[in-house]
N, C-alpha and C positions, 0 to 999 in steps of 0.2 A: 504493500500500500504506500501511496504516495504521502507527502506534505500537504495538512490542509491548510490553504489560502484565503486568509480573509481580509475581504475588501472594504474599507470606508471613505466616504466622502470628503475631497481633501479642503480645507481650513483659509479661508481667504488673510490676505494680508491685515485686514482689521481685527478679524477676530481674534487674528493670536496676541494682537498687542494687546487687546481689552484682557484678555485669560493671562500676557506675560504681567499687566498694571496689577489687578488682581491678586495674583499669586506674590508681588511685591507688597502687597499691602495687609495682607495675611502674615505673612514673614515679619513686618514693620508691628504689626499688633501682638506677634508673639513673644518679641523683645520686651519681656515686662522690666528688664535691667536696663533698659534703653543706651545698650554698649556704642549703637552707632554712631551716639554726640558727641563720647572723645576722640571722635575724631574731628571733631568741629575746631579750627582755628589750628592745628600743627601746622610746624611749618616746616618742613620736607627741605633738607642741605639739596642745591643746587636750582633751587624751584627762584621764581623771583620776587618769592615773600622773603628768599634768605637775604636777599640783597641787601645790604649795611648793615646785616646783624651782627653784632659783636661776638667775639670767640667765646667771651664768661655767658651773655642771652644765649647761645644757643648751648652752651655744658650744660645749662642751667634747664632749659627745655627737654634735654636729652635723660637729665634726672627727676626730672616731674614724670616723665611718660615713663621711665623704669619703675620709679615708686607705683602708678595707678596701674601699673600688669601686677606689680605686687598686689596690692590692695585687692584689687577685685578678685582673686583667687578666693579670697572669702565670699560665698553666695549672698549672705546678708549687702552686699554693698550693691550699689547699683550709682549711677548716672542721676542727677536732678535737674528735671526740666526747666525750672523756672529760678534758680540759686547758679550761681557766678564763682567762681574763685580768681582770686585777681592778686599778681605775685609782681615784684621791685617798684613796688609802694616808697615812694620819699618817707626818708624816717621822718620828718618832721610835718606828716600829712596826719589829720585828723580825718574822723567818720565822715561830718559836715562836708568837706574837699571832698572824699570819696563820694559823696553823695550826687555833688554839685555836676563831678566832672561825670558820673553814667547819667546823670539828668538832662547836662548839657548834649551829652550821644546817645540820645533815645528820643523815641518820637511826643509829642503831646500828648496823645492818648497812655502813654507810659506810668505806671504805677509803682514805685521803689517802695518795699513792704522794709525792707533793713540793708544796710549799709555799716559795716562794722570789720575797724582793722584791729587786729590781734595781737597785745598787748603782752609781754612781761611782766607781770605783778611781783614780781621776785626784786626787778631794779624799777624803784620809781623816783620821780624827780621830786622836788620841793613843792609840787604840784598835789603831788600824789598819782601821778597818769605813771603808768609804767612801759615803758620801755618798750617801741614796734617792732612787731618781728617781718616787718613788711611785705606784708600781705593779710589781703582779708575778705569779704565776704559781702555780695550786692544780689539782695532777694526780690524778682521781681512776682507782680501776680499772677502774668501769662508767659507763655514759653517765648512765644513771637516776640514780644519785648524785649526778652534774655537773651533771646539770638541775635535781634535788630545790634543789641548794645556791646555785647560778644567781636561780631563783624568789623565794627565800628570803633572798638577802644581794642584790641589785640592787635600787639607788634605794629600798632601807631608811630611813628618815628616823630611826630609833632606832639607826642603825650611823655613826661618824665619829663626823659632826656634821650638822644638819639643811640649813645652806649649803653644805655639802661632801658627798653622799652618794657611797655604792660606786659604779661603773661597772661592772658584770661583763656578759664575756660568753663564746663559747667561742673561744678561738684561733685565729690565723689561721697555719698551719704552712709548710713549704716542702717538699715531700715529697721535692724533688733531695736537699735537705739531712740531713733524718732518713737515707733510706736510704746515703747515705755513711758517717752515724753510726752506723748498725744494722751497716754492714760493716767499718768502724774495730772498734767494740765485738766483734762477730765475732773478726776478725786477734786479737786481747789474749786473747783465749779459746781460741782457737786453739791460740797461743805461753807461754800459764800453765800449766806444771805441774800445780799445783794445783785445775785444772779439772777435775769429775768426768769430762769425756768431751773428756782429753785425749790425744792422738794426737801419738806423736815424729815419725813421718810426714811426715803433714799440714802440722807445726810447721816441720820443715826445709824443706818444697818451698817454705812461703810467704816463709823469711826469704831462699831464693833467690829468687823472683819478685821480691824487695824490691829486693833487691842486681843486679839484671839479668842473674840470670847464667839461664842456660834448658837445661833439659835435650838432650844430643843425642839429632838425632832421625835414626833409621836409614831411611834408603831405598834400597830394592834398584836400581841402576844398571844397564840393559837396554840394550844396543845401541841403537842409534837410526838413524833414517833418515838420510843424508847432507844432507837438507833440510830436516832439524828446527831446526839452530842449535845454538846454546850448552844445554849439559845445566848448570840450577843443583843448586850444593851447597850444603845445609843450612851454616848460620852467622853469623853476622856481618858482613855485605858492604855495600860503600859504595855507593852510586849513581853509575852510570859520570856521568863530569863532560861539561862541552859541548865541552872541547875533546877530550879523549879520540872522542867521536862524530863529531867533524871531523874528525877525527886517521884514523880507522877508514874515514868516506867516501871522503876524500880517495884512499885507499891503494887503498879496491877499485876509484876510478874511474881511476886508474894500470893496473891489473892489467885494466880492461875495455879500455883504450887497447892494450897490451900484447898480447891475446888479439886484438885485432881485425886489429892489424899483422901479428903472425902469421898468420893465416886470407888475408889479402891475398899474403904474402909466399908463401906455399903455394901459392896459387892462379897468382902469376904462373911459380911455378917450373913446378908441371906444363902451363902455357900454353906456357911456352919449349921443354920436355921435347916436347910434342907438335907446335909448329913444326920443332924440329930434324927428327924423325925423318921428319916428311910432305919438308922439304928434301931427306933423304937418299935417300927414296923416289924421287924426281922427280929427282934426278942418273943415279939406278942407270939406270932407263928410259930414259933420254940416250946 
């Protein structure tokens, strides 16, 4: 028998680009780490973004992107749409500057949620401000925004200084972390008065769960089989210890010694019980 051959209708030039968009956009919604943004704003040695970058900008770029291959090997981390990280910050640049200068490269419609560089609190001046570690941190509320500003302030040669340009890129987050923080922030909201969708409720059961104390829990108590064991009660109970378990062995294999003596000691009596009487039978006959 030969090869069966089967035949289908062949695929015009549109439809395959609609099924290849498609299957891109599938792939793009699967990325829930959204890995495809670090690659947003590199700049690639011999490309003509490298052009007048300095030898320490680009070391310096070539050890941010070794760091975030490190980082993300942890699955908690991912990529933030709309959060910025932005590196050789003037040490003498406050939040305010940070703010001014992604405001001044973002369009109107632009929304800065936080703008904050990252400080030393170990060395601080007579101020009490501590010490920049130059670089820091611009949250906007849509991604488009993030991007627009991204574009626009990275490897700018008219921002800093032309040996020192911006590094932006988007954030690399820890998602175990945020969500801690989203439930932290939660709990405060929770327990504030002053929160429009505040619940007295709510606010007592949690400052119990805090304190380990746990509500009692009713369950109806049903006869039970004589081979069920131990019926638990709701509470607070320790973990029987090893020697307790020793303790408990030990006892039933005394009471299994115990029961078997007896069983023997029954046995020999009605043995004795039934020789007497066959003796007394066998006298009478005499």
């Amino acid at each position: 028998m030969g090869n069966t051959l089967e035949c289908q209708y062949a695929i015009t030039k549109d439809e395959l680009k609609n099924r290849t968009s498609k299957d891109d956009k599938n792939s793009r919604q699967k990325d829930s780490r959204n890995l495809y943004l670090l690659k947003e704003g590199v700049v690639v040695a011999g490309s003509k973004a490298a052009e007048g970058v300095s030898a320490a900008d680009m070391a310096k770029r070539l050890q941010l992107e070794q760091y975030k291959t490190q980082m993300l090997r942890n699955l908690n981390m991912f990529a933030a749409r709309t959060r910025l990280i932005v590196h050789n910050i003037p040490a003498g640049w406050d939040d305010s500057k940070l703010r001014a200068l992604f405001k001044k490269h973002s369009s109107s419609k632009a929304v800065i949620k936080e703008a904050k560089i990252m400080r030393n609190m170990r060395i601080v001046d007579n101020k009490g401000v501590g010490k920049s570690k130059e670089f820091g941190f611009v949250t906007f509320t849509t991604h488009e925004a993030a991007l627009e500003a991204l574009r626009a302030v990275n490897n700018n040669p008219n921002i800093f200084s032309v040996s020192k340009r911006p590094i932006v890129a988007f954030s690399i987050e820890n998602r175990a972390k945020l969500n801690a923080k989203d439930k932290r922030l939660e709990n405060s909201r929770i327990k504030n008065p002053n929160y429009k969708k505040y619940d007295h409720t709510k606010a007592k059961q949690k400052t119990e769960e805090k304190r380990g104390i746990k509500r009692p829990f009713e369950m109806e108590v049903k006869e039970q089989n004589k081979f069920t064991g131990v019926t638990a009660t709701p509470g607070n109970k320790k973990i029987r210890s090893k020697f307790n378990i020793k303790t408990q062995a030990k006892i039933h294999f005394e009471q299994l010694k115990k029961e078997k003596r007896k069983k023997k000691l029954t046995k020999k009596t009605l043995q004795e019980k039934k020789t007497r009487v066959y003796k007394t039978a066998t006298s009478k006959d005499k």
